[in-house]
N, C-alpha and C positions, 0 to 999 in steps of 0.2 A: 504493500500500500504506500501512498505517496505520504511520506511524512510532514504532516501540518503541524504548528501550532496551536492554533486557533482557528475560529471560523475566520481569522480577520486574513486571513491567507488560501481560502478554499476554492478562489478561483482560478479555474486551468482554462488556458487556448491554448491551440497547435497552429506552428508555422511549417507550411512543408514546402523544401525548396528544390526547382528546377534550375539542373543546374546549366543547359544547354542554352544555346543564344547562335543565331547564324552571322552575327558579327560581334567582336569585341570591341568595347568604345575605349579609347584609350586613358579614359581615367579610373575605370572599373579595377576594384582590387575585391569582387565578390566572389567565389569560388563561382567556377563557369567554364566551359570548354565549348568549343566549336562543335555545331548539330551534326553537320556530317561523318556520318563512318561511326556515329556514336551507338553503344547498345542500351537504345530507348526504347525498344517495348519492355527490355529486360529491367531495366533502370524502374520502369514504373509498375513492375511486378513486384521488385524488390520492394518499392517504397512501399506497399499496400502489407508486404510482409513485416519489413518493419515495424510500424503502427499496430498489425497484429500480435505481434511479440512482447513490444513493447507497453499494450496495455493487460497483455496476461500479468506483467511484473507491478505494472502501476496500474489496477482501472482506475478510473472516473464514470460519474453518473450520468455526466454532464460539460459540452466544452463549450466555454462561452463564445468565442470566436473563430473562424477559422478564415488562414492567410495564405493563398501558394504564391509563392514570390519565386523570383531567380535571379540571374540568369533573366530567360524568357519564356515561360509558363504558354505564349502564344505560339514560339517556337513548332509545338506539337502538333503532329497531324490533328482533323477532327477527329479518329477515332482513338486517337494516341489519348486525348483527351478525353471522349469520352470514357475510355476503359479508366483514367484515371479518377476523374470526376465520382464516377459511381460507385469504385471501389473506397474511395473515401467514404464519400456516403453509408458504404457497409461497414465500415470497417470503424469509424466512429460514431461516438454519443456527441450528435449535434442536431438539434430541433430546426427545425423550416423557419426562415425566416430572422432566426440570429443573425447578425454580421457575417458574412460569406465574401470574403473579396479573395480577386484575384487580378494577379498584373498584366496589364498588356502594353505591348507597342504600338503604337501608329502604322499599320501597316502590316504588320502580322495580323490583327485581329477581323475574323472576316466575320458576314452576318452568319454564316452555319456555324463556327464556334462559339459566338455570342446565344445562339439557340441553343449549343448543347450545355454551356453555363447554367445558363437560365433555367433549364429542364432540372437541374442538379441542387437548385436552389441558388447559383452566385447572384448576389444581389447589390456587390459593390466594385467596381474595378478602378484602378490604381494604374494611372497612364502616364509612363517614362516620355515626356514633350521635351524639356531640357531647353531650348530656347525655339523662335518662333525666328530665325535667323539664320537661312539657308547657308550663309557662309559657314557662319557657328558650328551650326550641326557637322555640316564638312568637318571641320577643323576638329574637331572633338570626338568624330569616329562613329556618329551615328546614320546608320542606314537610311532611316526617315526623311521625310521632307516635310515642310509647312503647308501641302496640300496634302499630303494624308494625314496630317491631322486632322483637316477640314474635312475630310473625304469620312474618314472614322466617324467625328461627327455625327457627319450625316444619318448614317445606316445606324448611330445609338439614337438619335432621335425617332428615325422607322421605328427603331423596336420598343421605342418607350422605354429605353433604358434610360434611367436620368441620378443613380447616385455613382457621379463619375469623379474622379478626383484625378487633378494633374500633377505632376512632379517637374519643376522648375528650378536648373542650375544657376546660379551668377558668380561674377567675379571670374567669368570664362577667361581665356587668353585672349583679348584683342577687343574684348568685350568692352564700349564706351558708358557711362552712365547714359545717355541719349538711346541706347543702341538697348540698353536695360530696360530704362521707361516703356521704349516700343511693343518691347514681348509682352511686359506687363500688361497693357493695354489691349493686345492681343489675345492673353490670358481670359482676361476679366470679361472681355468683349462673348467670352463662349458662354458666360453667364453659370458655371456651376458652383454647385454647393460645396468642394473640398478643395485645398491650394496648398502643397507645400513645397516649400522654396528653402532650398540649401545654397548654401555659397559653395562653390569650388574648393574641393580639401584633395591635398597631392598624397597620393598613398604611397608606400614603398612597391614597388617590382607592379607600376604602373608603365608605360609608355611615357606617360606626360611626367610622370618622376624623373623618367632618364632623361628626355630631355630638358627639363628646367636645369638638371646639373651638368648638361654638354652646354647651356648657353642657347639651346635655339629655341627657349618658349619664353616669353613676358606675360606674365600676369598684371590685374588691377592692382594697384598700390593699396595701401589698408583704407585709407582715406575713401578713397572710391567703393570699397569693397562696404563699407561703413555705409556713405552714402544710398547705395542700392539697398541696404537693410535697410534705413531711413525710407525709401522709396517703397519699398514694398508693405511697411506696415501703414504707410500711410497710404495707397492704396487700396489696400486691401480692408480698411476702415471706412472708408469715403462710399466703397461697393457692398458695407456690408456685412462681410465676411469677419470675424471677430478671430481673434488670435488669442486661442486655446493652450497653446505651445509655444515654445520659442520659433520652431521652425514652419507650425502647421495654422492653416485660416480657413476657416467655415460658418457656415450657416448654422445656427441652435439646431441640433437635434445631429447632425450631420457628420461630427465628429468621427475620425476610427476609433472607433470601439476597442480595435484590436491595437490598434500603437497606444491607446491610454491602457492596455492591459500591464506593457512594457514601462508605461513612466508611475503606474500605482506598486510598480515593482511584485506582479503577482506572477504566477507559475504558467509556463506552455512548455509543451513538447514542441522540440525539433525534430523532423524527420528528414532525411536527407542526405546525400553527401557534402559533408563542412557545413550541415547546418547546427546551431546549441540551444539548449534547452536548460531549463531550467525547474526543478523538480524539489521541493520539501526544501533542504539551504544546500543545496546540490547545482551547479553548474553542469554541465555535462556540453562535449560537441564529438560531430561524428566524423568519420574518416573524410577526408577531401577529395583524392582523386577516387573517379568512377570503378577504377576494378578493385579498390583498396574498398570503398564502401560494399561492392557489391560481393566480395570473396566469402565475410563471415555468413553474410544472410542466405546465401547458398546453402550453407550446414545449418543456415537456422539459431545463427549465432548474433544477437546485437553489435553494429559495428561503430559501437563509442569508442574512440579515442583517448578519451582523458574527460576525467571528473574531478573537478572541485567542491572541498566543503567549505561551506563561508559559517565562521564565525558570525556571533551574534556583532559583533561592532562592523564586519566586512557587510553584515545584511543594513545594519541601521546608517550607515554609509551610505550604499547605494539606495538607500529608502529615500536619505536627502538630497543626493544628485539627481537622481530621476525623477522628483514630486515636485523640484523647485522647477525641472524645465516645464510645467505645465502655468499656465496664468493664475491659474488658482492655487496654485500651490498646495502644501500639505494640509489635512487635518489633521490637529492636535488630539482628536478625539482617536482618530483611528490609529493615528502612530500610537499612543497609548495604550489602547487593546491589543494590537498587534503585538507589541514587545516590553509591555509592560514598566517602561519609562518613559518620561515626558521630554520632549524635544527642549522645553523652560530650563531644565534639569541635568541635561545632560552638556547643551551648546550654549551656556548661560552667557559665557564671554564670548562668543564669536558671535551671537546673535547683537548684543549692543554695539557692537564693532561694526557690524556691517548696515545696522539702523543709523548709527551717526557720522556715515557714510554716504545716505542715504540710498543703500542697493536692497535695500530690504524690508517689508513692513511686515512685523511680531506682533499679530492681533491674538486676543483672548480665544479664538478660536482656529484660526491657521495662520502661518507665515508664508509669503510668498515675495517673488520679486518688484520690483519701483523698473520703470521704464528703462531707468538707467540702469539695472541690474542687471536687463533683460540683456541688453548691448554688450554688460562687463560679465555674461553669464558664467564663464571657464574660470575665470579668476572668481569668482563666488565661492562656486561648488570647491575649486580647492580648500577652501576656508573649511571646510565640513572633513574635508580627508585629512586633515593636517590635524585636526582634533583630537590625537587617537588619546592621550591621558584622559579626557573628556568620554570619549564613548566609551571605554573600559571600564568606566563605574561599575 
């Protein structure tokens, strides 16, 4: 059984990840391989065994959400998908109508796969757009264009699919603040209900990594990079959309369900190759490359990698990095049930520090971030990890 606490930890989603894509963007550092010559019927036999194995060891009654991410989940033939879809469906406790999303491209996604989602229950999809800026895209290694996103569009409004969410880089290479404004506007102009927008972060054993250190890529200065955060929440205020997260903006009701599972710091399984989970104060992730994940499940063997136990101060830790990226920040009430000390209690000095500071408001019922905090969010959250005489109590 999955080892809880309390009820104040009883909630389980599953993220299950695809790891195939028919192009690599060159900023991507997610585990992912190129679709062709790949063994995908087998890869989603395996994943279907997985989850079955896996919940002989841990069931659940109940999952509150479910995610297939990658990679590119649209990658997959429609029946590559349907056999996947359904087998989910069997193979987990998840009710009709919960939070069901899945990721697509612009361009992979056709209206027969959008029918077999639908059939299956997906009721939310998650669309990698990046910019509205046909050079950009070039430049960054995306297959897509600015008219298949329009194009995609189209055939989501045919089908009355309407809880659509985009994904928005900035701070690209070459990228102007003017050239930022534009997508934005282009964004907003599609009229949906979910926005999240990352700045450009250079990963290790990326392409765009190698090059910023040969000299042949420029990025936005911080300034700039700054400004388009300035730009985008004020935007995205003027349209509406209210800023949930540091990174995400939505309409009331509209929220993922499933990334607020990740910032309430509560439990999913990972299923997947290289994907982690998190389980009772158990980390856990699974093998990375494809024949390394698929080897053990062959014999019927889980193919985890490495598990971590997190201590009760490594759990109340990430309890305050992940609650303060949300706008609402923590409650004092549930941190308390949960771990049975008070937040007042524990960060009594780094809380006045950071109030007379002004990055932080310490109300009688939760603390959360000041606008400013929002901008200096990394240097925050350090304040909380440096704690540890503090959380050791």
């Amino acid at each position: 059984m999955i080892e809880t606490i309390n009820s104040a930890e009883q909630k389980v989603s599953a993220y299950i990840h695809i790891p195939f894509c028919e192009h690599i963007c060159y900023y991507c550092d997610f585990n992912k391989v190129f679709l062709e010559g790949q063994p995908v019927d087998e890869y989603v036999e395996m994943l279907l065994k997985e989850m079955q194995l896996m919940l002989e060891q841990h069931p659940v009654k109940q999952l509150n959400t479910l995610y297939v991410g990658g990679g590119t989940p649209t990658s997959l033939s429609v029946k590559q998908l349907d056999r996947l879809l359904s087998g989910i469906r069997n193979s987990l406790p998840f009710k009709v109508g919960k939070e069901f999303t899945v990721e697509a491209n612009p361009g992979d996604l056709t209206q027969e796969k959008l029918r077999v989602m639908k059939n299956y229950g997906v009721n939310r999809l998650s669309m990698g757009v990046q910019t509205f800026d046909n050079r950009l895209l070039k430049k960054i290694g995306r297959k897509h264009t600015t008219e298949d996103v329009y194009q995609t569009m189209r055939f989501l409004e045919t089908e009355n699919f309407k809880n659509v969410s985009i994904d928005l880089i900035y701070a690209l290479p070459g990228q102007t603040l003017e050239g930022y404004k534009d997508t934005l506007d282009q964004a907003l102009a599609l009229d949906l209900p979910h926005y999240s927008l990352y700045s450009l972060i250079l990963e290790n054993k990326t392409m765009f990594m190698n090059w910023v250190r040969q000299g042949r890529l420029h990025l936005p200065d911080q300034e700039t990079e700054t400004q388009m955060f300035e730009e985008t929440i004020e935007a995205m205020e003027k349209y509406g959309r209210f800023q949930y997260e540091i990174s995400n903006f939505a309409f009331k009701g509209y929220e993922s369900q499933h990334n607020l599972m990740y910032w309430n710091n509560n439990h999913y399984f990972g299923f997947g190759a290289g994907a982690s989970g998190y389980l009772g104060n158990k980390r856990y992730r699974n093998k990375g490359p494809i024949q390394h994940y698929l080897c053990p499940l062959r014999v019927n063997k889980l193919p985890v990698l490495e598990v971590e136990t997190l201590s009760r101060k490594n759990q109340i830790e990430e309890e305050m990095f992940l609650g303060l990226r949300k706008k609402s920040g923590l409650s004092k009430k549930h941190f308390y049930e949960r771990y049975h000390q008070s937040i007042d209690a524990l960060y009594s000095e780094v809380l006045t520090d950071l109030e007379s500071k002004g990055l932080l408001i310490n109300e009688s019922e939760r603390v959360y971030l000041t606008s400013k905090g929002i901008f200096l969010g990394n240097n925050v959250f350090e304040q909380f990890l440096l704690e540890k005489e503090c959380a050791n109590k």
